[in-house]
Backbone bond lengths (Angstrom), bond angles and torsions (degrees), N, CA, C in turn:
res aa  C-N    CA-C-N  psi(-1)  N-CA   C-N-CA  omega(-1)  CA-C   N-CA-C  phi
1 X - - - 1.463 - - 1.530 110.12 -
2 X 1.363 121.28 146.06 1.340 141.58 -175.04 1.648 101.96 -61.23
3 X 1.375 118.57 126.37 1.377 105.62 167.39 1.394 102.69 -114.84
4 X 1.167 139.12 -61.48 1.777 172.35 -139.19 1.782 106.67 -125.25
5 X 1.137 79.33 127.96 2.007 97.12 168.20 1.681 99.45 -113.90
6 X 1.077 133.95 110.50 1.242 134.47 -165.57 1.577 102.25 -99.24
7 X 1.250 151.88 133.31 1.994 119.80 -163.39 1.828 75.59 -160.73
8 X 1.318 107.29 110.87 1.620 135.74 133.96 1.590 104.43 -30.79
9 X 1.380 110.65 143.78 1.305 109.13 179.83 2.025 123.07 -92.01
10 X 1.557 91.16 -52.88 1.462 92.86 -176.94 1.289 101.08 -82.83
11 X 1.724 117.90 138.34 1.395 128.68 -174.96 1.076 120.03 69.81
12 X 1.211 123.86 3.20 1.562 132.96 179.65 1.574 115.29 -113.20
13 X 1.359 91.13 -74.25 1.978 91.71 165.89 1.675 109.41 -91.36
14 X 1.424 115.03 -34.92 1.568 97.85 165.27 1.350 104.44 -119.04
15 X 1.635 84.44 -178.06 1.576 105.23 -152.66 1.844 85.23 -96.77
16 X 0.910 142.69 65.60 1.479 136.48 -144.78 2.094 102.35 -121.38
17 X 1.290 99.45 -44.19 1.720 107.76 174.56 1.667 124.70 -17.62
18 X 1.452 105.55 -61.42 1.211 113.37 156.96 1.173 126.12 -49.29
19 X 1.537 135.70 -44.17 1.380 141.66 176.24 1.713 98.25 -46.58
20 X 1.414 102.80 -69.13 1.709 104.99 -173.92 1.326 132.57 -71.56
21 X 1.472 93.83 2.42 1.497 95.41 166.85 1.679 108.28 -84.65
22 X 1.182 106.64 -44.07 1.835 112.84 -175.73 1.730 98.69 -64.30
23 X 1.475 128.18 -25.97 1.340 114.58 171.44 1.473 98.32 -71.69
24 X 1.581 128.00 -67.86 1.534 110.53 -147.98 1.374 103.00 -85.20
25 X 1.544 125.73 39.23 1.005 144.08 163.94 1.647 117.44 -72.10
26 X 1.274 83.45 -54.02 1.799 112.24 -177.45 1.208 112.46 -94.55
27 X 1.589 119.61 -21.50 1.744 114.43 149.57 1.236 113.23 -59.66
28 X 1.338 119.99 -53.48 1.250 133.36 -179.45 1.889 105.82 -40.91
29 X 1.466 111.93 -66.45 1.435 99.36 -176.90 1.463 135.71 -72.81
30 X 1.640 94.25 -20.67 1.778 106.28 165.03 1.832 115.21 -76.00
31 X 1.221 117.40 -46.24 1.225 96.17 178.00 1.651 120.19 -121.11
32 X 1.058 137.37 16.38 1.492 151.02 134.58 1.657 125.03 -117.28
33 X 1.373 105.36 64.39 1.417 110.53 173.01 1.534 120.42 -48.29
34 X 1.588 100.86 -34.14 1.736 111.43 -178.63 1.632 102.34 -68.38
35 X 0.917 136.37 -15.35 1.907 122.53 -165.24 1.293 92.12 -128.48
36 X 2.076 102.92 102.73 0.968 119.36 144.75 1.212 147.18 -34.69
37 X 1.652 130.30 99.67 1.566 121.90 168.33 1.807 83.50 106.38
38 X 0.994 140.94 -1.44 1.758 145.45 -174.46 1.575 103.02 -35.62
39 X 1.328 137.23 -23.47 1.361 135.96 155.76 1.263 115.84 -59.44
40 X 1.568 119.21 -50.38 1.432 111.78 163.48 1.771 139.81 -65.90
41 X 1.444 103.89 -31.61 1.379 134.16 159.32 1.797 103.70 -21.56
42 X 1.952 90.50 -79.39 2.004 95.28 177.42 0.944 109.63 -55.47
43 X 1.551 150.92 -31.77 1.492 133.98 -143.62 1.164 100.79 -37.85
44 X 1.241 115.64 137.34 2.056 138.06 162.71 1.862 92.86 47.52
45 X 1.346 113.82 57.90 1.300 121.08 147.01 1.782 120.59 -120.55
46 X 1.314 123.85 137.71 1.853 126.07 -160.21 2.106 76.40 -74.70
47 X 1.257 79.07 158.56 1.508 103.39 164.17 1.665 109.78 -57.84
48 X 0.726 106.17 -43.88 1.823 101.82 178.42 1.827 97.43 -68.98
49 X 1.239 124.02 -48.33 1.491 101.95 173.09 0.772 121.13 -50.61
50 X 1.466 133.97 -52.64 1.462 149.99 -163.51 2.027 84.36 -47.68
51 X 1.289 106.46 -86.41 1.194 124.07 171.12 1.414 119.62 3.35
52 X 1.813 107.43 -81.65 1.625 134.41 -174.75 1.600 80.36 -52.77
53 X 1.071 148.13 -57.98 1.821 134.98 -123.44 1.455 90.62 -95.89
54 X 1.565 116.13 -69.03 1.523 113.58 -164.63 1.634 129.52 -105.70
55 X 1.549 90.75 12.42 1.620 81.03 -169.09 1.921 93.35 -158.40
56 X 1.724 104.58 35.04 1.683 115.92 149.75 1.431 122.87 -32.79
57 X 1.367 108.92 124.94 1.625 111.94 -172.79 1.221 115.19 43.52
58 X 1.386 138.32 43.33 1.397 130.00 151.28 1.507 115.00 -104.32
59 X 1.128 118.50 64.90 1.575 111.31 -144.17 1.886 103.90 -71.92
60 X 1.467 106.38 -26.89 1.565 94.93 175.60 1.841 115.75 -84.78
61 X 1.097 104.67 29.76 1.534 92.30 -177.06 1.450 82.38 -143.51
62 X 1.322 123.87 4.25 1.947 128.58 158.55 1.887 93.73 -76.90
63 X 1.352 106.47 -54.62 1.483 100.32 -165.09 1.876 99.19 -90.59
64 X 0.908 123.20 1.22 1.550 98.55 157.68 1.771 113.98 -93.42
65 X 1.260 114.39 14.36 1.542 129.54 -175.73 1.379 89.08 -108.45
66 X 1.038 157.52 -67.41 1.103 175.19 172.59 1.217 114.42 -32.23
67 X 1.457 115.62 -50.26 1.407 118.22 168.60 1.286 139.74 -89.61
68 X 1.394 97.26 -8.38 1.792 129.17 140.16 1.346 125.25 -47.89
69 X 1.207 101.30 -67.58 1.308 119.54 171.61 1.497 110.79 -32.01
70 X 1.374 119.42 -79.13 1.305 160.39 179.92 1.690 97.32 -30.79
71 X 1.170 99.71 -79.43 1.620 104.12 -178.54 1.612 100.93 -54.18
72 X 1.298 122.00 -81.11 1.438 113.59 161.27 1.408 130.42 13.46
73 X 1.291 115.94 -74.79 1.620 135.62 163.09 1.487 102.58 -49.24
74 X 1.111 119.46 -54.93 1.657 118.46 -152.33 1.876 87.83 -69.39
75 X 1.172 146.18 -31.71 1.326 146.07 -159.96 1.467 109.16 -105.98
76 X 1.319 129.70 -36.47 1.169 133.28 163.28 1.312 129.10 -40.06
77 X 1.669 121.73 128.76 1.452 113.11 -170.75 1.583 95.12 -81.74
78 X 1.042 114.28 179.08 2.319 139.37 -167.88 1.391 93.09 -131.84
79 X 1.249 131.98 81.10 1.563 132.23 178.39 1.361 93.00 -88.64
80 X 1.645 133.07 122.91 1.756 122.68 157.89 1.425 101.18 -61.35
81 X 1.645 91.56 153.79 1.369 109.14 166.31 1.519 118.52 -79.06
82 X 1.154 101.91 124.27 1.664 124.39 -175.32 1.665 100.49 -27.36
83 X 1.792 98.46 112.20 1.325 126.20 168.48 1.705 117.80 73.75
84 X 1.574 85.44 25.49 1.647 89.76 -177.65 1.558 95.77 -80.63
85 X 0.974 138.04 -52.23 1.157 116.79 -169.90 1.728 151.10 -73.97
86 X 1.293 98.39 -19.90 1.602 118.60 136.48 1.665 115.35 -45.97
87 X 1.255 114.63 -58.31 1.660 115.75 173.41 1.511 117.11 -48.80
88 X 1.650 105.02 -46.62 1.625 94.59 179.91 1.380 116.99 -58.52
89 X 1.459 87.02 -49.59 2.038 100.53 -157.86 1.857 97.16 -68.17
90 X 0.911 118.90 -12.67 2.106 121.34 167.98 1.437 81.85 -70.34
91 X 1.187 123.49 -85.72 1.726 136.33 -154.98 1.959 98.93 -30.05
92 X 0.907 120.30 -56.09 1.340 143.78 -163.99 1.656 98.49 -65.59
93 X 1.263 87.88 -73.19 1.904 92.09 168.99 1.510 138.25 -40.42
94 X 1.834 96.24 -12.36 1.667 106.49 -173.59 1.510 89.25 -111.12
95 X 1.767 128.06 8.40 1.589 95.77 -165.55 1.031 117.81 119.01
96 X 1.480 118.51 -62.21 1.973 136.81 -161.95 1.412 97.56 -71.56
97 X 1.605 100.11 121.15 1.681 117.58 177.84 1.305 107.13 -66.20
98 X 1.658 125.99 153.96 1.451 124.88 -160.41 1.719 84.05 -131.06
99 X 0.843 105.17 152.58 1.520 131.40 170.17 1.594 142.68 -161.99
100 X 1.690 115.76 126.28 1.596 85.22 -171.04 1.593 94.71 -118.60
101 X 1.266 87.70 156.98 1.815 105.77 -160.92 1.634 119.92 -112.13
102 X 1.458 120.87 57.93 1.132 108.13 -150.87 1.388 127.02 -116.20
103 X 1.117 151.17 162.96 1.571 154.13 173.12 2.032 104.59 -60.64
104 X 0.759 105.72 -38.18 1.674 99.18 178.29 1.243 95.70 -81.14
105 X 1.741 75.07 158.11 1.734 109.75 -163.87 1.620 101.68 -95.55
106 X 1.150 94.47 174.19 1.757 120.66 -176.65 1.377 112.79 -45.22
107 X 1.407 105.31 -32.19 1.949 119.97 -167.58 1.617 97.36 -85.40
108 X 1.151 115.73 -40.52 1.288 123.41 173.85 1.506 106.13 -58.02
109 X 1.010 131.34 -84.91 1.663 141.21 145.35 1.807 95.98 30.73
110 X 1.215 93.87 -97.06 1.650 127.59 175.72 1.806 88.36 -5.44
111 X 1.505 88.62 -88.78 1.548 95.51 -162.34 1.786 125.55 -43.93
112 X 1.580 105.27 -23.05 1.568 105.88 171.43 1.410 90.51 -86.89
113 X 1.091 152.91 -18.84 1.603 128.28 -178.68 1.588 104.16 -81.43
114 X 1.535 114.31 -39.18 1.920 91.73 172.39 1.334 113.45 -73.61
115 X 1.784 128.23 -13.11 1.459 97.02 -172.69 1.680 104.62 -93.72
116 X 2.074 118.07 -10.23 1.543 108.16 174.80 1.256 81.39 -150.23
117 X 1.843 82.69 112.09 2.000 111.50 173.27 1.954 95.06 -62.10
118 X 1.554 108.11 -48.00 1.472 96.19 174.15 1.467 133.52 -43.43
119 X 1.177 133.84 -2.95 1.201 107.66 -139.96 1.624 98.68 -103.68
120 X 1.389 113.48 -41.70 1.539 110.52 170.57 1.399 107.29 -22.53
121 X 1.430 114.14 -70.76 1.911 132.14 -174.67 1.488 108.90 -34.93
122 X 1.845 122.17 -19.26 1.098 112.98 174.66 1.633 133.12 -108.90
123 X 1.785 96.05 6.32 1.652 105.03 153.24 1.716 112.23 -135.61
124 X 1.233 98.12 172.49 1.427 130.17 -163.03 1.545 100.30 -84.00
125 X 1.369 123.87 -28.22 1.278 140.67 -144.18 1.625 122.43 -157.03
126 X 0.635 144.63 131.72 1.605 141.17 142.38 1.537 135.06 -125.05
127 X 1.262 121.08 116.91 1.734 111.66 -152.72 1.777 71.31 -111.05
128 X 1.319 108.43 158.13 1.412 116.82 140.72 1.393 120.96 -161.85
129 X 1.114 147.11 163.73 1.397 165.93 -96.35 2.106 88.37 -71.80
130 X 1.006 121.81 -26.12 1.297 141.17 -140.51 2.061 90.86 -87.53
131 X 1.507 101.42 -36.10 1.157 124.34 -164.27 1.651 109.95 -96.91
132 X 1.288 122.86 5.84 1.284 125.42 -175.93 1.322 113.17 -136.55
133 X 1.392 94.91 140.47 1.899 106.58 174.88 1.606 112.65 -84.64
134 X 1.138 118.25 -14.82 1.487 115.23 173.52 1.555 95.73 -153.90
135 X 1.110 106.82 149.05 1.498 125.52 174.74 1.728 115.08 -97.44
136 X 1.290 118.97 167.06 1.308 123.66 -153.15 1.241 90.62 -96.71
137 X 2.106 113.44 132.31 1.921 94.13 26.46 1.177 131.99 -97.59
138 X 1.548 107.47 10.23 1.509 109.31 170.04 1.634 116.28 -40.99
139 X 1.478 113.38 138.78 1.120 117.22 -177.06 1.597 114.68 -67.01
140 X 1.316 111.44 -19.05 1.349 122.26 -164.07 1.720 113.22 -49.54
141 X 1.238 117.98 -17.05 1.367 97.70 -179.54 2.126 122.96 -94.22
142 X 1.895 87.45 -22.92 1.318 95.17 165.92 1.624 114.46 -66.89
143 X 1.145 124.52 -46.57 1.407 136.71 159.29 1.819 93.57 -7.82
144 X 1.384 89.29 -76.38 1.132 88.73 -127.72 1.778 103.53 -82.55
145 X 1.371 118.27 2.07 1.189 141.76 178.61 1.841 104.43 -83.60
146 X 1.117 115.84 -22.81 1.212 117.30 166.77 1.465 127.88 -88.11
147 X 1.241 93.85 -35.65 1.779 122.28 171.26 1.927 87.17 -55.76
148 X 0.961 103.23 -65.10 1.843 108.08 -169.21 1.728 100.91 -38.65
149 X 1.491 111.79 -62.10 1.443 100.79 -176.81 1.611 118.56 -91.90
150 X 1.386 121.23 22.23 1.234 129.94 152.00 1.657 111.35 72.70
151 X 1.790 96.38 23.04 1.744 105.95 165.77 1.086 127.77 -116.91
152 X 1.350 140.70 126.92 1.388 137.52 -178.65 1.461 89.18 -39.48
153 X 1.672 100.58 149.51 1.197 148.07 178.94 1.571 97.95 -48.36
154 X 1.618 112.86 -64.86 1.444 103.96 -174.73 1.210 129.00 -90.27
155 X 1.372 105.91 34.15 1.757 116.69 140.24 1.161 107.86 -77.66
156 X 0.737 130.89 -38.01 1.694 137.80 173.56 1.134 141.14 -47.01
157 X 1.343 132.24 102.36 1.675 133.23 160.22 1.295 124.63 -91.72
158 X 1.398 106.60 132.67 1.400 119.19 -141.97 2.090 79.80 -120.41
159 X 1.534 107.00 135.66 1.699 104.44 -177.97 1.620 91.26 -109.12
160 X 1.138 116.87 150.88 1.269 98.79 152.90 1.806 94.54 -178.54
161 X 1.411 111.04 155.75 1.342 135.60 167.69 1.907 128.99 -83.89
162 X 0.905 108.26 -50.86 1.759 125.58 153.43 1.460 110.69 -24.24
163 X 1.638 111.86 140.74 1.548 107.09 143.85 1.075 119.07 -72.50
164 X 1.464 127.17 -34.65 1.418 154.46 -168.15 1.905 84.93 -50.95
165 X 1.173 92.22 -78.11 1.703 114.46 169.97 1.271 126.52 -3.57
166 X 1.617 82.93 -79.27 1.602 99.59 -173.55 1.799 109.41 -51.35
167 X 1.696 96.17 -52.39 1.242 115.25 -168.24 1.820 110.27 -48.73
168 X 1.347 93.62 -32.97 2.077 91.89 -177.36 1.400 92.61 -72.70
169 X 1.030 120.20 -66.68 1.626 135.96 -160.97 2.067 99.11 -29.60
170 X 1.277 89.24 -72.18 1.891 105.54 174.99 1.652 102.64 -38.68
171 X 1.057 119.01 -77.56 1.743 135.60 -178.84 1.396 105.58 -39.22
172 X 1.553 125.10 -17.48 1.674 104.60 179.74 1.077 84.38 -122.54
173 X 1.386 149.66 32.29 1.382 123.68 122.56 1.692 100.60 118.64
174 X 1.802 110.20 -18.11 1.786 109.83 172.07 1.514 123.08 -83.05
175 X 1.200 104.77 161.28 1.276 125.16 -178.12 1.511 100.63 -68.91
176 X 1.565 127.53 119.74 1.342 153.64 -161.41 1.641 112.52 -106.23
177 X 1.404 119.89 92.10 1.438 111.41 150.95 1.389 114.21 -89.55
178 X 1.366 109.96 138.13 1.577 124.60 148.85 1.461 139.93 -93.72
179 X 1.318 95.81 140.17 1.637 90.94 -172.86 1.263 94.51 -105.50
180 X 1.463 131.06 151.05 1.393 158.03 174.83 1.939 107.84 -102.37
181 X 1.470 96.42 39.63 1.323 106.73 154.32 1.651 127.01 -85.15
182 X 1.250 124.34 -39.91 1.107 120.42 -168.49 1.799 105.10 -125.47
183 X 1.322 112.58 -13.89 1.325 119.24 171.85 1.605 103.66 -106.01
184 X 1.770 115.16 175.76 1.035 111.43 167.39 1.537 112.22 -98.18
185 X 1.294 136.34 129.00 1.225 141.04 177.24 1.682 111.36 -13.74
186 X 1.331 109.95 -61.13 1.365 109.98 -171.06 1.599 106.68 -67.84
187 X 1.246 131.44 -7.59 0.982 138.98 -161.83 1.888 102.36 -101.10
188 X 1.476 110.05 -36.62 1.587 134.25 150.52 1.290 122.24 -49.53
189 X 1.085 118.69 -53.09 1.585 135.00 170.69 1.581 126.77 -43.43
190 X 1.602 96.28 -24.48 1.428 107.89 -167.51 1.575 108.49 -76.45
191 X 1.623 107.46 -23.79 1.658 113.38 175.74 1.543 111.82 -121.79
192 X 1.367 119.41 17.24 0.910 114.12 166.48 1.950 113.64 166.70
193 X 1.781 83.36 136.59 1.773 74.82 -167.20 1.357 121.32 -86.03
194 X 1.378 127.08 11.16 1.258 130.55 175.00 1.591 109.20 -111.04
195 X 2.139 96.83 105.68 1.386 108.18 -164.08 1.762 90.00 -131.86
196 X 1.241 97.60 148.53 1.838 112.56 -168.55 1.745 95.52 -115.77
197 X 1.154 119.57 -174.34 1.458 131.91 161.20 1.692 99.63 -137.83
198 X 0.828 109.58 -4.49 1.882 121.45 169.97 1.013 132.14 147.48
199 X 1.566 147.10 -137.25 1.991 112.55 -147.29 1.903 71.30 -120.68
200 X 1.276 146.34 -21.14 1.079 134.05 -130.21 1.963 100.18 -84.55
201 X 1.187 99.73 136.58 1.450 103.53 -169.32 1.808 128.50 70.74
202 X 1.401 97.65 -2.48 1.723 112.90 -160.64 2.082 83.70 -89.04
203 X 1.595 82.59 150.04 1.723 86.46 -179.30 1.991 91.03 -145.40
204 X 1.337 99.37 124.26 1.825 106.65 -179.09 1.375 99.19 -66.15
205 X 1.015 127.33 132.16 1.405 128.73 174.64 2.086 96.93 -122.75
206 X 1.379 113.52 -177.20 1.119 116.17 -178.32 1.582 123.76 -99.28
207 X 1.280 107.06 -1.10 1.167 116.48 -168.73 1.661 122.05 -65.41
């Protein structure tokens, strides 16, 4: 039986993927002109990966990324992904604890609470980057998001868009939907066969 809705933030509850691709688009051409497609490169890597992999000891061209970033976020609209929110508020209505489990930080946070005062009201929980000893795909943050509502893991469905994603979700042991927001489905499929294009018409069953 269903205990936990576990829900990734970018590409999961918003429709946001696209936004960060057109930013590390333009990271991509200002400060690695040589690595083709470098928006696609990060997909579902934390800012500190991004960081550790391509841009080691450059620490002022980490914080002029950073402060891009930052402003970036603060101006950016939080569109949900089509029919997510009907899905939560059902989920909620039967019982099943909601939670979102995500790699952004607290500052990030901020900015989806001024643009939807609702949104706290639609989980039980919110962990983010602040709340984890290793970032995904370490399992450690589903862990420990289950640990929070005091149910084994495989009560748990874990949503997520990421390989990074998928890969934590699988590793702690829950049941894994994918969304075919930021990947291509068949590309989803490879870790798991239950893949959505978004919440609209979708009904959680137990199976």
């Amino acid at each position: 039986m269903i205990k936990a809705c576990l829900f990734d933030l970018d590409g999961v509850v918003f429709d946001t993927e696209p936004l960060y691709t057109l930013f590390w688009h333009e990271m991509g051409r200002r400060y690695c002109p040589d690595i083709e497609g470098f928006e696609y490169a990060i997909k579902g890597q934390t800012l500190v990966q991004i960081f550790d992999r391509y841009f080691a000891g450059e620490e002022e061209v980490q914080r002029q990324i950073t402060h891009r970033l930052d402003v970036y976020e603060q101006n950016m609209p939080y569109h949900y992904v089509s029919g997510f929110e009907s899905f939560v508020k059902d989920l909620r209505s039967k019982g099943i604890r909601t939670a979102v489990v995500t790699s952004s930080n607290l500052d990030k946070m901020q900015n989806v609470y001024r643009s939807h005062p609702e949104f706290k009201d639609y989980f039980d929980a919110i962990l983010t980057s602040e709340d984890f000893a290793e970032s995904k795909p370490s399992p450690d943050c589903y862990l420990r998001a289950a640990a929070r509502f005091n149910v084994p893991v495989e009560a748990c469905v874990v949503f997520e868009d990421s390989i990074n994603g998928l890969c934590s979700g699988i590793s702690s042991g829950a049941r894994v939907i994918g969304l075919a927001t930021t990947n291509p489905a068949a590309d989803i499929r490879r870790y798991t066969h239950e893949v959505i294009r978004n919440y609209e018409g979708f009904t959680l069953s137990d199976d």
